[in-house]
BAVO-709835 format. One record per residue (C-alpha): residue number from 1; chain; x, y, z. Coordinates in steps of 0.02 Angstrom, whole numbers, plus 50000, padded with zeros to 5 digits. Layout:
// BAVO-709835
  pos  unit     px     py     pz
  NUM     A      X      Y      Z
...
//
This chain:
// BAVO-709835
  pos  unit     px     py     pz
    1     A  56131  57556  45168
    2     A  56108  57491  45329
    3     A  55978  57558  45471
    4     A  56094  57688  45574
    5     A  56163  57767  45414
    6     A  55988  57777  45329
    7     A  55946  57879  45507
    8     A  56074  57979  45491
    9     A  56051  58011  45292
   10     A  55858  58075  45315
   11     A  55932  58182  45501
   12     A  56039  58275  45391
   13     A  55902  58310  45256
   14     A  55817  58422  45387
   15     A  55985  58539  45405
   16     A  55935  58715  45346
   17     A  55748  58686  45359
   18     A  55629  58751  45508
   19     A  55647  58611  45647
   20     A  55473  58676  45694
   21     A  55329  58816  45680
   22     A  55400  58985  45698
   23     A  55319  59046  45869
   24     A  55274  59186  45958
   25     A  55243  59243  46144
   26     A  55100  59219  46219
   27     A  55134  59361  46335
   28     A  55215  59513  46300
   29     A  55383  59558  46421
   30     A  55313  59616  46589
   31     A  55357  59657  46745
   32     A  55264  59524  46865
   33     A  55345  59376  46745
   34     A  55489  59465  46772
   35     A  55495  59505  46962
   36     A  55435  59305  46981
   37     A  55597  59230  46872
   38     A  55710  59359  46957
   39     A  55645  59291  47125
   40     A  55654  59102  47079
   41     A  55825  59109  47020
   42     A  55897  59241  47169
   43     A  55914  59400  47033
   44     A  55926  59552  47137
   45     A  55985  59696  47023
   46     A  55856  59815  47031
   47     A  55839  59849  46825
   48     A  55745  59726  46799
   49     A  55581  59757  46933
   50     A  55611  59958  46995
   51     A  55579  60085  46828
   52     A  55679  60220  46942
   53     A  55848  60117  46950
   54     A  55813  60085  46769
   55     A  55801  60247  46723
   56     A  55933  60304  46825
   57     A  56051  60179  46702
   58     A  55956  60252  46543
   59     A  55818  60125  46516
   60     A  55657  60194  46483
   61     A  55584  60083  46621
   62     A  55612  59906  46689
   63     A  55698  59779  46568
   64     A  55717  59586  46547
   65     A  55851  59494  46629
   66     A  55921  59435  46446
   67     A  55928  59233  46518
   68     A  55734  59251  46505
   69     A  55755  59276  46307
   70     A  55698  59105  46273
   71     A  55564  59114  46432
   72     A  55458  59221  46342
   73     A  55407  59097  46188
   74     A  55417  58935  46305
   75     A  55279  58818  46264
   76     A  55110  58793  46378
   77     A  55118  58687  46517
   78     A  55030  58509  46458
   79     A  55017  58354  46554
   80     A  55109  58244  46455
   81     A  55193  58350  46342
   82     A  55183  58434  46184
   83     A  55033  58417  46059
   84     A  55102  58333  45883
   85     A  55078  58470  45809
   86     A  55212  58539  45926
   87     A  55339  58450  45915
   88     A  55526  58448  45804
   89     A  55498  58321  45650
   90     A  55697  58304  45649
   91     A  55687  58240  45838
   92     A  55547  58144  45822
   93     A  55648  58031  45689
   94     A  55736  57978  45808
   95     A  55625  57923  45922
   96     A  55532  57818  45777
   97     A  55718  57719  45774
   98     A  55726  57688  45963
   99     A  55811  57834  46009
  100     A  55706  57880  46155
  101     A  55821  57943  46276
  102     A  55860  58133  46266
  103     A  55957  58262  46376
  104     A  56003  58437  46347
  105     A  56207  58448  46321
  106     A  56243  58645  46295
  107     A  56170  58798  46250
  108     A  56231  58965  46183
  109     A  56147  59136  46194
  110     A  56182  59310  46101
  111     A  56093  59462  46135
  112     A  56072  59627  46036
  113     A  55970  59713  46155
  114     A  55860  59719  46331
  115     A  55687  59662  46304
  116     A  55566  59835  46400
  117     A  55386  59810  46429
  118     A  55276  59788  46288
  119     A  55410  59689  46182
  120     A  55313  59530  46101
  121     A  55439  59393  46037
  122     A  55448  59276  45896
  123     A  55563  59141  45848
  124     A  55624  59047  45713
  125     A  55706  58872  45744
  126     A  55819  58794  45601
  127     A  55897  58630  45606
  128     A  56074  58665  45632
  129     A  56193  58512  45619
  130     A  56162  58324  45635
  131     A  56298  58217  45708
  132     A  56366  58052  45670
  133     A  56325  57896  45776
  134     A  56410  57924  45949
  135     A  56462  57823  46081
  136     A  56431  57919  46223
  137     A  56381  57851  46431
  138     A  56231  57860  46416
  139     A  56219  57766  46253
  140     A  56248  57765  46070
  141     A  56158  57921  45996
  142     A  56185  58084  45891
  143     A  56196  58256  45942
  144     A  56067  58388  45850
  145     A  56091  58572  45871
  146     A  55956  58690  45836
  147     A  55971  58884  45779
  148     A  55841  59011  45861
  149     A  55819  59163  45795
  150     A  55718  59289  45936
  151     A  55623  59451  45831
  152     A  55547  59601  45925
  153     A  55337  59629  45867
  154     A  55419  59734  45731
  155     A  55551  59593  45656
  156     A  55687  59685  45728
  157     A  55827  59551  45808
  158     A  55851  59539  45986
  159     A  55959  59391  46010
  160     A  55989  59206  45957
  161     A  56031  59039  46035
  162     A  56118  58877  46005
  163     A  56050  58729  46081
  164     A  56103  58552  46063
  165     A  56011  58385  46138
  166     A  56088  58201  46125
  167     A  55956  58077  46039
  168     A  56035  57919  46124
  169     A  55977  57749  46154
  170     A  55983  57701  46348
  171     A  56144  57574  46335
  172     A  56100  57421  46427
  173     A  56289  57359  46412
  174     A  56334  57473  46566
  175     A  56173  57468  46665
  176     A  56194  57427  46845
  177     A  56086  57344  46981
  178     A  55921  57431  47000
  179     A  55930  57604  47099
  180     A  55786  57586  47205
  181     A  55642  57524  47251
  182     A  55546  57652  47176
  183     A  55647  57647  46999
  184     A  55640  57475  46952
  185     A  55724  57479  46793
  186     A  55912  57410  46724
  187     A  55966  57573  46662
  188     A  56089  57679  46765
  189     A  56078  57843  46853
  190     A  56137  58021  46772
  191     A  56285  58075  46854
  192     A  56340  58248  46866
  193     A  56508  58316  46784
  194     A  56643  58334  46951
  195     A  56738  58488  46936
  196     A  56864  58577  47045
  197     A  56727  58703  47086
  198     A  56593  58587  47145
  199     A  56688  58418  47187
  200     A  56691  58453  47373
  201     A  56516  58480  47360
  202     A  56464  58282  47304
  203     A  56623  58243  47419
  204     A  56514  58293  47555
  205     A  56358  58237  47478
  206     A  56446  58050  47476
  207     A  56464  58065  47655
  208     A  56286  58130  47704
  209     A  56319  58325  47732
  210     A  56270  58451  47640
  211     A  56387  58582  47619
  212     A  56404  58760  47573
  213     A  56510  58874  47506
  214     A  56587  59044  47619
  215     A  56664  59168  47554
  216     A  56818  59189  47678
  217     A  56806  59364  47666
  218     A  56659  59441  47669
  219     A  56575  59286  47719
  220     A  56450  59278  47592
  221     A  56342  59080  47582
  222     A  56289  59035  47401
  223     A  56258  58889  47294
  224     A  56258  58805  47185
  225     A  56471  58817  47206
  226     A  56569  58923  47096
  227     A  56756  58981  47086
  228     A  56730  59167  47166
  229     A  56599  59267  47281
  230     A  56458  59350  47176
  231     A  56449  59493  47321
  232     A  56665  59541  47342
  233     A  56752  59442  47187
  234     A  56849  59348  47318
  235     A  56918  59187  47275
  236     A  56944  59127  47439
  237     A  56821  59002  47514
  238     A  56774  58870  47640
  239     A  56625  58759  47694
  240     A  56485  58747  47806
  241     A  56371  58609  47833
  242     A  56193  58641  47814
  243     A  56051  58609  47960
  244     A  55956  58505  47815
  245     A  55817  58618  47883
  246     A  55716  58711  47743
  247     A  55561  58767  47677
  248     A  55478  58747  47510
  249     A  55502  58903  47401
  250     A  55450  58858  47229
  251     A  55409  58691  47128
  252     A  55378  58600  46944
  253     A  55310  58427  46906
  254     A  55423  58356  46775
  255     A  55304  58256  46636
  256     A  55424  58264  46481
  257     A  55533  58199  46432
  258     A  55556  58033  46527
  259     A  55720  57973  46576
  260     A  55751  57802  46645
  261     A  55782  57775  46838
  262     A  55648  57919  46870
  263     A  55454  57886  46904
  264     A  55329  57992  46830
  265     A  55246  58129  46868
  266     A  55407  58197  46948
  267     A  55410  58335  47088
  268     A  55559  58458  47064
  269     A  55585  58550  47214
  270     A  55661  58741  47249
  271     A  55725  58725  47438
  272     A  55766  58883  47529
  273     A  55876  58814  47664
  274     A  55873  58922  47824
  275     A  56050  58968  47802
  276     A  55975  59063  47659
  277     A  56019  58985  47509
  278     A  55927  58881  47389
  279     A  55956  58708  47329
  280     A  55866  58612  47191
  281     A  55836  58441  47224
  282     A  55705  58296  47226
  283     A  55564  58283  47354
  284     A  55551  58103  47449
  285     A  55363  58033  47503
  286     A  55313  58211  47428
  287     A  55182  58176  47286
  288     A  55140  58330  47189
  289     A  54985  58360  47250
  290     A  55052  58370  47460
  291     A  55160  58511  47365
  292     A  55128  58658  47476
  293     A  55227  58814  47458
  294     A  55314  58861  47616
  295     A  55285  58696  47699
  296     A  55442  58637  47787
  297     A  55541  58528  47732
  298     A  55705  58410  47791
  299     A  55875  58345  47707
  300     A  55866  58154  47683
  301     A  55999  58076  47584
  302     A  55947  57941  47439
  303     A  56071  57772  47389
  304     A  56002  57781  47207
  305     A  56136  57658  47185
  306     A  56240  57554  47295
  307     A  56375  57674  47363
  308     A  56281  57832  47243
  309     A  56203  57952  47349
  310     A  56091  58109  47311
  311     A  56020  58248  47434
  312     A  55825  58235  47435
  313     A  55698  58333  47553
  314     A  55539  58268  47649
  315     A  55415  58330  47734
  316     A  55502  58396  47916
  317     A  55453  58278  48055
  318     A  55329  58376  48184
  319     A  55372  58384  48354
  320     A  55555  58415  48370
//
């Protein structure tokens, strides 16, 4: 038996067993978590942070937006990573065999009920399904999907999720000149998946504007692009190109896992543009610790590689 299908052989063996400790919240639901993920991610519907519109739609008070399901049990922020003792034995196979490379492909959420105040809860994570070797762009790998089953403090269900990583090996075969400076590696930049909804978006991005979506009727700006306006349904749209004038509204320093073509610690900026949306991208000459909330910011434009560009922000130039 050679080395792949021995992997593969001992990945499967872990099917139907606990990928990891069964965990619980550290926190039980509450409102400030709450009113801080509903204003990081632009959720304005009032059930989730004011108990009298809650009440008035028969809640007993304020609820969990149900996207937060897996917030609640999220591990402690560590510089570099999880402890060993954290970590998913299955995964970690595959990182003994040179696998080292992993990115989140898709992930599926059910839920049986709103999360109130007080709610504690607990997962359980089983090893789902193990893929055969595949050939994939960023490199020869296998896809592993993990079960999560979220309990309430008294057992009771409250939703599950599907989540699947690749386990690849970064494939040299199709690695292009070096990015940048900065990168300094052979292995080529992620790309993102063009789509009819956001192609004129990286259209515009490949010519050094950054634009964003109108609604046509009620005139409505949001991003990241979708098919219709959240605010009238309309389908109709056009563009407008951003001032590249922001300020900082939230941040993370990325530790784990590390990709290649990315340096490490890596700052993750949340850019409220003064058009009023908000735009996730990469700070430039902004270490983490110059990471000042509200500081403003400007749109700079990065050729990761030749003819590959990505919107990045700097600090805004002083004086004019």
């Amino acid at each position: 038996m050679n080395d792949v299908s021995d992997l593969y052989t001992r990945a499967r063996t872990w099917i139907g067993k606990e990928a990891g400790k069964p965990t619980m919240a550290r926190d039980v639901v509450n409102v400030p978590m709450i009113r801080r993920w509903c204003e990081a991610m632009g959720e304005e519907n009032p059930i989730y942070v004011d108990a009298e519109a809650a009440q008035a739609e028969g809640f007993p008070g304020p609820v969990s937006p149900p996207a937060m399901l897996e917030v609640w049990t999220m591990a402690r922020y560590r510089p570099g990573g999880r402890l060993p003792e954290e970590g998913i034995p299955v995964l970690n196979l595959f990182d003994e065999a040179g696998y080292t490379g992993v990115v989140a492909t898709n992930i599926e959420q059910e839920y049986d009920r709103y999360l109130v105040e007080g709610d504690r809860v607990s997962y359980t994570a089983i090893v789902d399904d193990v893929s055969e070797e595949k050939r994939t762009g960023l490199g020869i790998g296998h896809f592993i999907t993990i079960r999560y089953e979220f309990t309430d403090q008294n057992g009771g269900p409250v939703g599950r999720m599907l989540f699947r990583v690749l386990k690849f090996k970064p494939n040299l075969a199709q690695a292009k000149a070096p990015a940048t400076e900065s990168a300094g590696n052979e292995f080529p930049h992620p790309r993102p998946a063009i789509t009819h909804d956001n192609a004129h978006y990286w259209e515009g991005i490949a010519k050094r504007e950054l634009l964003i979506q109108k609604c046509s009727d009620c005139g409505h700006l949001r991003h990241p692009p979708g098919p219709g306006c959240p605010q009238c349904q309309s389908l109709e749209w056009e563009t407008v190109k951003a001032s590249g004038k922001g300020t900082l509204y939230s941040h993370v320093t990325m530790h784990h896992p590390r990709l290649p073509t990315f340096d490490y610690p890596l700052p993750v900026l949340l850019v409220e543009l003064e058009e009023g949306v908000r735009i996730v991208a990469n700070g430039i000459d902004l270490p983490a610790s110059d990471l000042t909330i509200g500081m403003p910011l400007e749109l700079d434009f990065v050729e990761v590689e030749p003819g590959y560009l990505l919107p990045g922000f700097r600090p805004a130039r002083t004086g004019g």
